[in-house]
N, C-alpha and C positions, 0 to 999 in steps of 0.2 A: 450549403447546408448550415444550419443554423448554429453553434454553439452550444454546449450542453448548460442548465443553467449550472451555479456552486450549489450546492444540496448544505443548509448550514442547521445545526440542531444549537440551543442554545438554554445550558443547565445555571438555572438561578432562583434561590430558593423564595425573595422577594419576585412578588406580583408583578408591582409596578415598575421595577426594572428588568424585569423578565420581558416586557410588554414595550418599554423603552426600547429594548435592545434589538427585537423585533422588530418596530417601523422603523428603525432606524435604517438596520443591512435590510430591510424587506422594500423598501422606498426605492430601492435597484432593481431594477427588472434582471439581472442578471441572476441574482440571490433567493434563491429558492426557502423561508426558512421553513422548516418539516415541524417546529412544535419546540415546546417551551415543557422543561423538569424540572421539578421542586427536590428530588431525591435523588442522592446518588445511585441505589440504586436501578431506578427508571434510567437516568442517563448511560448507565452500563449496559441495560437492556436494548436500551435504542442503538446504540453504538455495534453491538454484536449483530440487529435485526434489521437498520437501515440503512446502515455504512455510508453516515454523511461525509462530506468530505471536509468541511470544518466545526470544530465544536469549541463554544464561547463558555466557558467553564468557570463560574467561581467558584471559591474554595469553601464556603460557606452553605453546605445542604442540608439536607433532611438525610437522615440513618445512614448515609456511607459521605465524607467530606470531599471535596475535592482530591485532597492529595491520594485518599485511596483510591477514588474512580483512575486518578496518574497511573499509580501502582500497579493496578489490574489490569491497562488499556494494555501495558509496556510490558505486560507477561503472558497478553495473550495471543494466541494464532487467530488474525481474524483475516476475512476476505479483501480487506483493507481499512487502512488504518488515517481517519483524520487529522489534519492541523490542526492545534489546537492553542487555543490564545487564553491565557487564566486572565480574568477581571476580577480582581481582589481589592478590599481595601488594606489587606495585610500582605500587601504586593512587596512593600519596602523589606516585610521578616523574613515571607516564603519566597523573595523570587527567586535566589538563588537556586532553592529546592527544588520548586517547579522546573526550571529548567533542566537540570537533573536527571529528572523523571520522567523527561522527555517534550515537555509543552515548548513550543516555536517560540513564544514572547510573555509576558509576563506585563499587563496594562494594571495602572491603579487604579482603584474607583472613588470619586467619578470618572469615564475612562474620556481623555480627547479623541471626540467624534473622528477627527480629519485625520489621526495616529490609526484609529481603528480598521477606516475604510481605507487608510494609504496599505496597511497591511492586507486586508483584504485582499487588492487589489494588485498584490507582489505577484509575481510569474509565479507560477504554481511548480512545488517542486516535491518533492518525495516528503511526507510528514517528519518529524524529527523524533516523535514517538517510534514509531518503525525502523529507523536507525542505529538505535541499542544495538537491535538484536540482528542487524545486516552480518557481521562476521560467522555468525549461525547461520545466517540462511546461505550463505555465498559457501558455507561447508557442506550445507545441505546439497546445492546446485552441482557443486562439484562431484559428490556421491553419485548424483543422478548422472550425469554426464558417463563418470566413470561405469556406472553400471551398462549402459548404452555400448561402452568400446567407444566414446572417444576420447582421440590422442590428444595428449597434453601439448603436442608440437604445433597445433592448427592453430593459425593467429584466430579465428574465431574459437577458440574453446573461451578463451579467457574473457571474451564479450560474449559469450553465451551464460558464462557462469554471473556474470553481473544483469545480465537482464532477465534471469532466470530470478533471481533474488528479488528483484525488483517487483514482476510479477507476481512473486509470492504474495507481499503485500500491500499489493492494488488489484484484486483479479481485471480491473477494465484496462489495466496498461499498452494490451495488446492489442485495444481498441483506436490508440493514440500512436502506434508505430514512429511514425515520422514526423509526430509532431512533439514527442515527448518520451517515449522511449529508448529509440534511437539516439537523440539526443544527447540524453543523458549517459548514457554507455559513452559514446564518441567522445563527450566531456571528459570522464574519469579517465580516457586513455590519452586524453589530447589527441586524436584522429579527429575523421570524418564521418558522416552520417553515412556516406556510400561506400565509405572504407570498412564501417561495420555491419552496411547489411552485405556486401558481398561478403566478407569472410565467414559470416553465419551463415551466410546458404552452403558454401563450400564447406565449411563443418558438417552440416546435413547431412547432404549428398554423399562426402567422404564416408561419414559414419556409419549410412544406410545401403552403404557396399562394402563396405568393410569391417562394420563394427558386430554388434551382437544382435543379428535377427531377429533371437527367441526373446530376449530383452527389450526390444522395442515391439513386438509383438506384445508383449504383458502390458508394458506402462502404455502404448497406443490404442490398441484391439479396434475398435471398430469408430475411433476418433478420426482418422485416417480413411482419406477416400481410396478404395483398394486399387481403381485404376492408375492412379497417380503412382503410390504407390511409399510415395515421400511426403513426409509434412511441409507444409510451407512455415516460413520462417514463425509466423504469427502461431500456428498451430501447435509447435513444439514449443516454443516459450511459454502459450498457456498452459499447456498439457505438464510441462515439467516444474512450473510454476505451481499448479495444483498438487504435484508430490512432493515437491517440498514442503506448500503446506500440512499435505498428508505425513510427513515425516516427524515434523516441530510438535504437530500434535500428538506425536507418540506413535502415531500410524505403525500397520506391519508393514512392512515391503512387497511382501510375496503375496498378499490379498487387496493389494492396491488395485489391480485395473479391474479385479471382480466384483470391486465394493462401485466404483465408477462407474462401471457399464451396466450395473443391474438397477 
């Protein structure tokens, strides 16, 4: 199967390097670009509605600048959150800042083509924007777990709590299991890819015999195929992924699986 292409949106308030910047990454067949904003806030809008997976961001817009489209990306709950690379000519004042605020790199303009696409073309890893706010969601993940009945003693609670987070902000993570998921969890423990999806299924299993029925009955309801009767690994990481986003947003708890399923 084919590769998904990178889905790349790219916020510049000039025309002509709005258009530069585009046949530039668009010259890849790999690189998908979705469209060209003059304003911040159009690029806030896209970001919430299209959930590119990187966004080439100067700091210089139209009615909301750079640093605040930064500000906003990195406060809010989205489906997922792109990398994001500032091209600035005032890269040498703000780059510090931008980083800050969550942006992967910080390029000057005019930016070096072969710096741009080298980064481009980095193994793709979790946004840096979205990373602020990982000790929030990994308290989130934990909540959720807790509420479930599971034990804190299961070597998978602790890689469920991290891939739960993770999920929170990429909803397709669970689409990448073993090739980016997994992974990554395995990474932050120093284990293995097969060391953390067995312990997560054994956390399941564990949990869905002994932990809280009626609580997994709420946050699953009709997600779960009833002859099975357990979620598969991929299923609860989405599923608990989605209340955590549910939660960061303010969500209630108790009218989470009603608002899902209806």
């Amino acid at each position: 199967m084919m590769d998904e292409s990178v889905r790349v949106w790219i916020a510049e308030s000039d025309p002509a390097q709005g258009r530069y910047l585009a046949e530039l990454v668009g010259g890849d067949k790999k690189y998908d670009v979705l469209g060209v904003s003059a304003s911040g806030r159009e690029t806030l809008e896209v970001v919430e509605k299209l959930h590119p997976d990187v966004l080439l961001l100067a700091l210089a817009l139209r009615e909301f600048d750079g640093l605040y489209v930064l500000e906003k990306i990195s406060s809010s709950t989205l489906l997922r959150y792109p990398r994001i690379a500032v091209i600035s000519a005032m890269a040498s004042l703000h780059g510090e800042r931008v980083i800050e605020l969550g942006a992967d790199i910080c390029f000057p303009k005019p930016v070096n083509e072969n710096s741009l696409i080298e980064w481009l073309n980095d193994e793709p890893r979790a946004a840096s924007i979205a990373q602020a706010g990982m000790r929030q969601r990994r308290q989130a993940s934990g909540k959720a777990l807790e509420y479930l009945g599971m034990s804190y003693a299961l070597n998978g609670y602790a890689y469920l709590v991290e891939a739960i987070a993770l999920s929170s902000m990429d909803h397709m993570a669970t689409r990448r299991m073993m090739s980016e998921l997994y992974p990554r969890v395995a990474h932050t423990f120093q284990t293995s890819v097969p060391c953390v999806e067995r312990a997560i299924r054994h956390a399941i299993e564990e949990t869905w015999t002994n932990g809280r029925l009626s609580a997994a009955d709420k946050l699953f309801g009709y997600s779960v195929d009833p002859k099975r009767g357990k979620p598969t690994n991929s299923e609860c990481i989405a599923r608990l992924g989605e209340y955590v986003r549910f939660l960061l947003a303010g969500g209630d708890d108790l009218h989470f699986a009603s608002q899902q399923n209806n």
